[in-house]
Backbone as a chain_set.jsonl record, in Angstrom:
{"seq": "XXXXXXXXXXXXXXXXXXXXXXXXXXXXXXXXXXXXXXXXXXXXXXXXXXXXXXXXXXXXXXXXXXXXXXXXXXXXXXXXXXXXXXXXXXXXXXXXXXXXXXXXXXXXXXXXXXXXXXXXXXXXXXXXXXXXXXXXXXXXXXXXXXXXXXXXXX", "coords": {"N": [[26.808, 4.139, 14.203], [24.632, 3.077, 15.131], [22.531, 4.896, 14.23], [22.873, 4.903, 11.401], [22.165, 2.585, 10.78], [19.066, 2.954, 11.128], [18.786, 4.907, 9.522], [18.747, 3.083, 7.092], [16.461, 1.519, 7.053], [13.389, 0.547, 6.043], [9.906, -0.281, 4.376], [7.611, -1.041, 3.143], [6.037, 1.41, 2.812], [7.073, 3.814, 4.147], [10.171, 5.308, 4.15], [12.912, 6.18, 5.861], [15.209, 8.65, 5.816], [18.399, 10.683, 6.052], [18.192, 13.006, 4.52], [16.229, 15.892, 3.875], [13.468, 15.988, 1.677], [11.857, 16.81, -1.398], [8.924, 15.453, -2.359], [6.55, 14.282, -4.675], [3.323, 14.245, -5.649], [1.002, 13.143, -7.547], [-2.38, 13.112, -9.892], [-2.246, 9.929, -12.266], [-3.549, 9.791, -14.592], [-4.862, 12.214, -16.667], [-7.161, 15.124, -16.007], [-8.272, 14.33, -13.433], [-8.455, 15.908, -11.187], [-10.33, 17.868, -8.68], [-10.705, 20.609, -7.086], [-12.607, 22.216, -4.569], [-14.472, 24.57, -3.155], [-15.634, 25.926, 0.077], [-17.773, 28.284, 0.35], [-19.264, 30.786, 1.781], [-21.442, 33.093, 3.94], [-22.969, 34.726, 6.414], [-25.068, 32.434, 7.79], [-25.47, 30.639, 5.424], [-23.798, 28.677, 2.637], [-21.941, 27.586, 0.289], [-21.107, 24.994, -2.489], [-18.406, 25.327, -4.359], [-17.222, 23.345, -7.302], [-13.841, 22.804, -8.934], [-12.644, 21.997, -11.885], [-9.093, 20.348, -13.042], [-7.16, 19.838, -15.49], [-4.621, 18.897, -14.726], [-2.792, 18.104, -12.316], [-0.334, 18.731, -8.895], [1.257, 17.454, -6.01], [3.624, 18.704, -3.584], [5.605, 17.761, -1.279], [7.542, 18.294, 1.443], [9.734, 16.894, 3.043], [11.799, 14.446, 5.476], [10.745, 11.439, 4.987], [8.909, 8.862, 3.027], [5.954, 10.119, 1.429], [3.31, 8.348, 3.095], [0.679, 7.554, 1.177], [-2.016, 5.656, -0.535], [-1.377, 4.587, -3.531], [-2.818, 3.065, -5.539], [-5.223, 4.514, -5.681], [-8.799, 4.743, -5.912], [-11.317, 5.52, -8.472], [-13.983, 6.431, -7.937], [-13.785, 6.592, -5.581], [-11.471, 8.59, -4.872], [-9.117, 10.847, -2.756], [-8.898, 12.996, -0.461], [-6.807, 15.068, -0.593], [-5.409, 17.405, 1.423], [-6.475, 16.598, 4.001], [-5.924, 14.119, 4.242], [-3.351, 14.851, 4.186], [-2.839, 16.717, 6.487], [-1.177, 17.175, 8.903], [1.296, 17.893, 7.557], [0.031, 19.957, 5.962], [-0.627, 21.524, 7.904], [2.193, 22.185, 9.179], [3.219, 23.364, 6.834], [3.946, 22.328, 5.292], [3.814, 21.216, 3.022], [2.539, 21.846, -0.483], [1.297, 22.826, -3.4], [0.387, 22.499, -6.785], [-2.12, 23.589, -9.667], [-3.61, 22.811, -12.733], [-4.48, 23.906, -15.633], [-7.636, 24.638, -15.582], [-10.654, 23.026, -16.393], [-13.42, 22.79, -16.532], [-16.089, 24.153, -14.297], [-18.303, 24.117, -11.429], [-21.296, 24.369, -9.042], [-21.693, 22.303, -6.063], [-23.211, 21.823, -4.629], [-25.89, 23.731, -2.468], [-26.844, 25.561, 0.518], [-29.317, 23.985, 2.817], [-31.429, 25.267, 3.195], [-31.885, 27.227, 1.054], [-32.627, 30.125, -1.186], [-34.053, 29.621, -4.481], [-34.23, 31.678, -6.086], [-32.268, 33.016, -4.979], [-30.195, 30.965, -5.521], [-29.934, 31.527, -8.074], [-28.784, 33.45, -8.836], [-26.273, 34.088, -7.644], [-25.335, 31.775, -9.042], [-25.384, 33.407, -11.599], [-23.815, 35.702, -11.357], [-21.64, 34.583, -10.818], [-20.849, 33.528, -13.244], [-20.874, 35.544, -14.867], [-18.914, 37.279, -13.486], [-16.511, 36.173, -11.898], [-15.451, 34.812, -8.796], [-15.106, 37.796, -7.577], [-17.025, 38.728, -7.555], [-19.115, 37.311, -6.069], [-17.31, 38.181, -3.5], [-17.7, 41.194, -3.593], [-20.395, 40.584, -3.0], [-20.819, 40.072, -0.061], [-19.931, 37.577, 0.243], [-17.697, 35.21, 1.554], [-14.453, 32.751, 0.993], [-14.113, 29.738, 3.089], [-13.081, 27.67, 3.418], [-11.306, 24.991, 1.614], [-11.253, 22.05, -0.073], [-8.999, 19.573, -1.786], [-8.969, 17.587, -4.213], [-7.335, 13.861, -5.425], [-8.119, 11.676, -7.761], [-8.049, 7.987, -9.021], [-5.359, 6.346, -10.055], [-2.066, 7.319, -8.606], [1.069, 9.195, -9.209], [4.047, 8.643, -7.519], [7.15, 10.187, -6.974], [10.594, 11.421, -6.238], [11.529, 14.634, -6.221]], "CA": [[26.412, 2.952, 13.507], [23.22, 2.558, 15.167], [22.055, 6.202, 13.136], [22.726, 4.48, 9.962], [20.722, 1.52, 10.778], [17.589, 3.266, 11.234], [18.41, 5.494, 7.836], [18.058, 2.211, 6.183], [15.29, 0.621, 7.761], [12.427, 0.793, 5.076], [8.904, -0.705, 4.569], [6.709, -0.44, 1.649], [5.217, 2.873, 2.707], [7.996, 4.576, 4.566], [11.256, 5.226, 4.278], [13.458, 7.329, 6.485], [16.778, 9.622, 5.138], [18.982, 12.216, 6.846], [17.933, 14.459, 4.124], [14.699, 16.642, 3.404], [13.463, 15.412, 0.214], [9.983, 17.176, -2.124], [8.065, 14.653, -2.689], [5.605, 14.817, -5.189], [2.147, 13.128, -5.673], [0.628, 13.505, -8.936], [-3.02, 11.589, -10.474], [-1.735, 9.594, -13.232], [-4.1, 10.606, -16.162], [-5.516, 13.905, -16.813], [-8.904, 15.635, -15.325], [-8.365, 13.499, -12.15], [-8.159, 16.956, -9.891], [-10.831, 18.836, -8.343], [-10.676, 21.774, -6.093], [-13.873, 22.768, -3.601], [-13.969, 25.926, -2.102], [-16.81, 26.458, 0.453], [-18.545, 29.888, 0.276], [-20.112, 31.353, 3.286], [-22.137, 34.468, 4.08], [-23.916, 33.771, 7.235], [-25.244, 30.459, 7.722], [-25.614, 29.896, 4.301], [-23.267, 28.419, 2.189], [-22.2, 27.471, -1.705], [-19.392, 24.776, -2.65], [-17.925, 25.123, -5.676], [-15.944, 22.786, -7.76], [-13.212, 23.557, -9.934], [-11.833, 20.808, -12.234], [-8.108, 20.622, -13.52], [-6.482, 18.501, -16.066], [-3.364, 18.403, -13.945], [-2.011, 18.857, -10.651], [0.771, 17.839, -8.361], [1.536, 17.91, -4.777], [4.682, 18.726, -3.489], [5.646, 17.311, 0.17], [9.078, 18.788, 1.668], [9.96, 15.648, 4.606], [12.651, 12.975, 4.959], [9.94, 10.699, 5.369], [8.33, 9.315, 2.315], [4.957, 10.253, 2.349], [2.189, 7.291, 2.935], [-0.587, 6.775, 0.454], [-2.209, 4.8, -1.687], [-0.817, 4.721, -4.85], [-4.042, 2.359, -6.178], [-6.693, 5.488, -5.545], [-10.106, 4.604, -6.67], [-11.874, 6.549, -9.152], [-15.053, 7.093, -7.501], [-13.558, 7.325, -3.874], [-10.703, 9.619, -4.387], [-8.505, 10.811, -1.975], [-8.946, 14.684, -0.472], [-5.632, 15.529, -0.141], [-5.841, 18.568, 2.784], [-7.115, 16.095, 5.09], [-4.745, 13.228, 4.559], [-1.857, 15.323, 4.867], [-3.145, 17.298, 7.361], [0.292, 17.635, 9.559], [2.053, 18.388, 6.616], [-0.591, 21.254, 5.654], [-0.101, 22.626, 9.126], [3.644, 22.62, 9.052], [3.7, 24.154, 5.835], [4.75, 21.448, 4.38], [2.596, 20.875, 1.758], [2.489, 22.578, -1.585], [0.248, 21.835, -4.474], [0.043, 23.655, -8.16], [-3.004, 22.712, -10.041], [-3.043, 23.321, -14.124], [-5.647, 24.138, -17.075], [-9.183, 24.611, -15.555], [-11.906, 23.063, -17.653], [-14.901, 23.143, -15.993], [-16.562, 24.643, -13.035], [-19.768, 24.1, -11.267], [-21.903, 24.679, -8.214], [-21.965, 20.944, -6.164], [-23.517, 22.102, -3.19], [-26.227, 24.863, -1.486], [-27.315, 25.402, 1.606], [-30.104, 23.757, 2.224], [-32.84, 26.504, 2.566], [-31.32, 28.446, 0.125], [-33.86, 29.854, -1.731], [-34.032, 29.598, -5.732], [-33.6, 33.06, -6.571], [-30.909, 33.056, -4.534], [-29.219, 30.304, -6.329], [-29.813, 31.491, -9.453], [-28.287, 35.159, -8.88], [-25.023, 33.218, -7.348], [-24.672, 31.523, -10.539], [-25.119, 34.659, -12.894], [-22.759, 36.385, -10.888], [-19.989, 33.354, -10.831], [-20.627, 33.24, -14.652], [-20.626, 37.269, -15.383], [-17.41, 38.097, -13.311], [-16.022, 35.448, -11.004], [-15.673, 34.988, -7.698], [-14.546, 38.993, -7.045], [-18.529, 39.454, -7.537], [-19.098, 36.483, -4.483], [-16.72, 38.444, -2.319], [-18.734, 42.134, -3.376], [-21.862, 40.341, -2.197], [-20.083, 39.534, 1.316], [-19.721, 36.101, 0.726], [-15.675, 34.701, 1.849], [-14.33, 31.181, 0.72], [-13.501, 29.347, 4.361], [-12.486, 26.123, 3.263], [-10.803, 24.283, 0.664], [-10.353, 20.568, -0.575], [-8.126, 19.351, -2.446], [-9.104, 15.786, -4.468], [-7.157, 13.25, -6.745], [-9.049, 10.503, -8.271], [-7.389, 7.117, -9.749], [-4.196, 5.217, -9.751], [-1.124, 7.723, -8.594], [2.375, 8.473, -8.593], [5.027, 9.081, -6.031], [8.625, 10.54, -6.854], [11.187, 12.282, -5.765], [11.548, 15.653, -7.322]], "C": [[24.903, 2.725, 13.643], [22.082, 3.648, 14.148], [22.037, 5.528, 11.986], [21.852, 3.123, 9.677], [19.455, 1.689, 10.184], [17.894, 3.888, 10.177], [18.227, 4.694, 6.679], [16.997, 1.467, 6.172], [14.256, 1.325, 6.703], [11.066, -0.191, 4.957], [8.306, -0.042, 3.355], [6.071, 1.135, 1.392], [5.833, 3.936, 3.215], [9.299, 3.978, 4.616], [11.848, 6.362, 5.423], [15.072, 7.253, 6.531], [16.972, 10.262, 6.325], [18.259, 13.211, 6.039], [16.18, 14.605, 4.079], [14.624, 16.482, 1.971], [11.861, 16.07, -0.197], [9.856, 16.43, -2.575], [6.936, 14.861, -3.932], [4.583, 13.789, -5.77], [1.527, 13.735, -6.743], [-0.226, 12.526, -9.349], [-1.854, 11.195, -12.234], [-2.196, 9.632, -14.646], [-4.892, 12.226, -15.865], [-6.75, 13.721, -16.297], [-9.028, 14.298, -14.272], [-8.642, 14.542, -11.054], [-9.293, 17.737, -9.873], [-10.268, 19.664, -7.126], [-12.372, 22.346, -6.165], [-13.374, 23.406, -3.274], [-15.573, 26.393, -1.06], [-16.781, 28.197, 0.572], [-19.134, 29.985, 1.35], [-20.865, 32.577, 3.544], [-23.054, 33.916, 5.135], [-24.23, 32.337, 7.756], [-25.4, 30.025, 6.626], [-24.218, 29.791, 3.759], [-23.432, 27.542, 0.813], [-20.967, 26.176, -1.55], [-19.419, 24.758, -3.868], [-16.864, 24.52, -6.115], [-15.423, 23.178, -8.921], [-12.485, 22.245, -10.748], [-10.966, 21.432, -13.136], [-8.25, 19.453, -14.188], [-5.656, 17.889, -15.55], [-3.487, 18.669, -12.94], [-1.238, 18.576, -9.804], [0.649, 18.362, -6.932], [3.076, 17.972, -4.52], [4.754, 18.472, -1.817], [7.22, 17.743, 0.781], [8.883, 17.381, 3.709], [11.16, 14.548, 4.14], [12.003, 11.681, 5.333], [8.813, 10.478, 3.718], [6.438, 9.369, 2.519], [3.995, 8.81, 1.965], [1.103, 7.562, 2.143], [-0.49, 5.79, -0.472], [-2.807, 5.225, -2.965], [-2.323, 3.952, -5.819], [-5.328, 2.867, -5.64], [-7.633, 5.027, -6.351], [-10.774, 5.813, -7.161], [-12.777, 7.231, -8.429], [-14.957, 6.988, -6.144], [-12.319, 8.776, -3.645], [-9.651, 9.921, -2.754], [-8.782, 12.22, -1.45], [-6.968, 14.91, 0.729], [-5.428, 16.726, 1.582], [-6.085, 17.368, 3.786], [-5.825, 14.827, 4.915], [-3.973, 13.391, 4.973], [-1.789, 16.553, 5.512], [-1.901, 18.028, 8.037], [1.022, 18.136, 8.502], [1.829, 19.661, 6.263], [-0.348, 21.858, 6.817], [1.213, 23.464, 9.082], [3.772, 23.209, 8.202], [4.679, 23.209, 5.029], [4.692, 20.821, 3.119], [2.878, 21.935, 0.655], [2.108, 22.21, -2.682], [0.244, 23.286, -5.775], [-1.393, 22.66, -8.94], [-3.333, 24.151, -11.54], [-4.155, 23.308, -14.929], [-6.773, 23.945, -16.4], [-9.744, 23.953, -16.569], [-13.231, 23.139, -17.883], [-14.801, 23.27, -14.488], [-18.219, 24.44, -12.704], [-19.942, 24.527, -9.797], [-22.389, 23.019, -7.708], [-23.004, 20.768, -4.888], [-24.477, 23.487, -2.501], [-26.735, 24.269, -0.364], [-28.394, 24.775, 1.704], [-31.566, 24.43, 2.048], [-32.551, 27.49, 2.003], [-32.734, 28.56, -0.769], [-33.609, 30.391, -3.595], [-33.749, 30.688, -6.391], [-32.101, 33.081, -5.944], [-29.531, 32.217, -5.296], [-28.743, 30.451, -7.47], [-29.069, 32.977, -9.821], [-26.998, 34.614, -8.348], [-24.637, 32.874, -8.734], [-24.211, 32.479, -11.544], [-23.936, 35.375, -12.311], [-21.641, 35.597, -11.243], [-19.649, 33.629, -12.491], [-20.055, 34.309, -15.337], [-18.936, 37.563, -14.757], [-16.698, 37.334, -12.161], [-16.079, 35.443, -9.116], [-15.449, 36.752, -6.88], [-16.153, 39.647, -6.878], [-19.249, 38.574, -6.373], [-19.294, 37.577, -3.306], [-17.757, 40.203, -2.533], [-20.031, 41.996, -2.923], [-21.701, 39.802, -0.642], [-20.11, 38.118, 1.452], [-17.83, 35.452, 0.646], [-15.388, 32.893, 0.994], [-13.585, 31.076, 2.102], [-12.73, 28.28, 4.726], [-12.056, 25.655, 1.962], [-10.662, 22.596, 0.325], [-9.819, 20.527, -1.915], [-8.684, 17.904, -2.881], [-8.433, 15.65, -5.66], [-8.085, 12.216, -6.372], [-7.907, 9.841, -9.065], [-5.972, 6.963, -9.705], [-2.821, 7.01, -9.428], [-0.033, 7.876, -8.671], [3.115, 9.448, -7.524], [6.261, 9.568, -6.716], [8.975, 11.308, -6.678], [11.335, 13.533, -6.93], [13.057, 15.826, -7.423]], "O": [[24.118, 2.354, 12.771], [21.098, 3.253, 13.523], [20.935, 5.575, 11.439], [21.151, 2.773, 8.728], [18.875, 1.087, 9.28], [17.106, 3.451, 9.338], [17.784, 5.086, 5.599], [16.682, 0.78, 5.2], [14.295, 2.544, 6.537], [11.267, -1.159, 5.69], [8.46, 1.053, 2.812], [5.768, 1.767, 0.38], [5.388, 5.046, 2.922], [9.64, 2.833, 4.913], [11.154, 7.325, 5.752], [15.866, 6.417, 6.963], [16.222, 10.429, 7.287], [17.731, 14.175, 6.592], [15.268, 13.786, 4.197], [15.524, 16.774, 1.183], [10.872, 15.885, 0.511], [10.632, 16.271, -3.518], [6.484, 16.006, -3.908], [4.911, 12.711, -6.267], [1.561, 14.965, -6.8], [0.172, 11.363, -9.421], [-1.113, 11.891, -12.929], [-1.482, 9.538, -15.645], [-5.264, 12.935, -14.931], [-7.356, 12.663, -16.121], [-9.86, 13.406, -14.431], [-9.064, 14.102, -9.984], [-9.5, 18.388, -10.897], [-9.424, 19.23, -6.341], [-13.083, 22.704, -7.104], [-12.175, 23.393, -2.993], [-16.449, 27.112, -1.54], [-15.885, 29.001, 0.829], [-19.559, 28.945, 1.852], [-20.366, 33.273, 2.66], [-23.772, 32.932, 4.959], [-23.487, 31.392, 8.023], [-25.515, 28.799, 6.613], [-23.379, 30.581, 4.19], [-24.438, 27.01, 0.343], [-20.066, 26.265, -0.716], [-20.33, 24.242, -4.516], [-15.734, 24.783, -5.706], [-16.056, 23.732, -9.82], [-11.748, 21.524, -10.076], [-11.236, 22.407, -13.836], [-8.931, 18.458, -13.938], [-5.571, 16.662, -15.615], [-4.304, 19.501, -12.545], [-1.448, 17.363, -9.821], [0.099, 19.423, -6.639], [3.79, 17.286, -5.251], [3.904, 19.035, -1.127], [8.098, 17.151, 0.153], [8.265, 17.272, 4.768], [11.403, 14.022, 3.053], [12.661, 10.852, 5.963], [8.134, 11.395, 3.257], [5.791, 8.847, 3.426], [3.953, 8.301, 0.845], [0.272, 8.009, 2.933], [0.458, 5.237, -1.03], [-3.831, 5.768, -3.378], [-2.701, 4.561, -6.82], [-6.271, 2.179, -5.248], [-7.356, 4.877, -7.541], [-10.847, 6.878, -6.548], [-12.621, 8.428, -8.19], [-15.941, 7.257, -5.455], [-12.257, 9.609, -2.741], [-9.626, 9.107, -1.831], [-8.975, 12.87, -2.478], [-6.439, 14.893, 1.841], [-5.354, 16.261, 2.719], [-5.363, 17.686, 4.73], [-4.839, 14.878, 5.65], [-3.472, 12.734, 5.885], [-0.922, 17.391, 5.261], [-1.622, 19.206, 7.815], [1.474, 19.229, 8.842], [2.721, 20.503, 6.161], [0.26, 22.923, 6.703], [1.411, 24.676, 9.001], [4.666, 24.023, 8.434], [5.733, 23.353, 4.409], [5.436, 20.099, 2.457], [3.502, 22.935, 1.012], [2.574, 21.146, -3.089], [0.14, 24.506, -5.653], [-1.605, 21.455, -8.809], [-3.333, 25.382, -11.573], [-4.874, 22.335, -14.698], [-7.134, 22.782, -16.578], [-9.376, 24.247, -17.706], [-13.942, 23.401, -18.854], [-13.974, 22.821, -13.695], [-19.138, 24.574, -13.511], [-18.964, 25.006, -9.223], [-23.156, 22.372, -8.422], [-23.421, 19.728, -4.378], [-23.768, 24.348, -1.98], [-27.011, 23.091, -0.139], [-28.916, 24.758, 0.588], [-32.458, 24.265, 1.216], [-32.897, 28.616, 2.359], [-33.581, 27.703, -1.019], [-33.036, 31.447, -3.862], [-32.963, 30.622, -7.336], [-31.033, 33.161, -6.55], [-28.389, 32.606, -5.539], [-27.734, 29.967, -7.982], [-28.886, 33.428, -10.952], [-26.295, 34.985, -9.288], [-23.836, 33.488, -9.439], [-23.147, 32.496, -12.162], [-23.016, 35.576, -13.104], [-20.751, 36.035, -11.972], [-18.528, 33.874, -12.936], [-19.115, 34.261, -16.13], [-17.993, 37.962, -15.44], [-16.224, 38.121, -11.342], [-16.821, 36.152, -8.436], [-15.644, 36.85, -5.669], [-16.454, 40.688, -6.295], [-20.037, 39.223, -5.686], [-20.244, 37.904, -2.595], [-18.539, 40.429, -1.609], [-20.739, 42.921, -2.525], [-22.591, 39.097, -0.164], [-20.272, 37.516, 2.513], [-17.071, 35.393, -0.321], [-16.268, 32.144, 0.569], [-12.712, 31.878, 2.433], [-12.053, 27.978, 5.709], [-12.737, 26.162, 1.07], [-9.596, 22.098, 0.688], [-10.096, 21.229, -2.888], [-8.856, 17.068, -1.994], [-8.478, 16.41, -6.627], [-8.628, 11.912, -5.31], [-7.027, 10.477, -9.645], [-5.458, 7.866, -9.046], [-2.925, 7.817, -10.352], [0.559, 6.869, -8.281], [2.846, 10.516, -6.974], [6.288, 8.659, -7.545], [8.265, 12.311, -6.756], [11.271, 13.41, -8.153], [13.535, 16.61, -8.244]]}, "num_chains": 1, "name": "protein.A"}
């Protein structure tokens, strides 16, 4: 009896089930999603952003997950870092849909101008596979929505 208690016990931001439930977090209009990827080679470094039209998260927990649903445009949320434990566990799972633009948001800061500008031609000529032939790795990732979200069960 007392087990079924606590599986109803609820609160605006969590709930908690017996079962394992995917979750899924999704912005609510289009071109809300970037993806950063830092670049590295040395001490220098590149970030590049990648913007989607779409993208969803998927959360596997019987716990639903906490955010806020009333994301601000120009604060965003960086997913990876919120749901940190989740990304550890492997709990996390994200698809992200139609590229439309890409840029460069970020160099090092004594990068030097040639340098930046031979990065670019490369990114532009043959993607990142011409990066990784110049020994530079991607080491990091974020993940951002922007603006109002939603929550449901899948």
């Amino acid at each position: 009896m007392f087990k079924h208690i606590i599986n109803q016990m609820t609160d605006e931001n969590t709930s908690i089930t017996d079962d394992i439930n995917e979750w899924i977090i999704e912005p609510m209009f289009t071109k809300c999603v970037w993806e950063l990827n830092v670049w590295t080679k040395g001490k220098q470094s590149i970030t590049r952003r990648i913007c989607y039209r779409w993208g969803e998260v998927c959360i596997t927990s019987s716990k639903k997950p906490m955010v806020n649903l009333e994301n601000q445009y120009d604060v965003g949320i960086n997913i990876f870092d919120h749901f940190e434990l989740e990304v550890n566990r492997g709990e996390l799972d994200y698809n992200l849909y139609d590229s439309y633009a890409s840029d460069i948001v970020k160099y090092s800061k004594h990068m030097r101008e040639t340098t930046k500008k031979k990065m670019e031609e490369l990114w532009v000529n043959n993607g990142e596979s011409a990066w990784e032939e110049q020994g530079w790795s991607s080491e990091e990732s974020e993940l951002w929505f922007f603006g109002k979200l939603n929550l449901k069960l899948r």
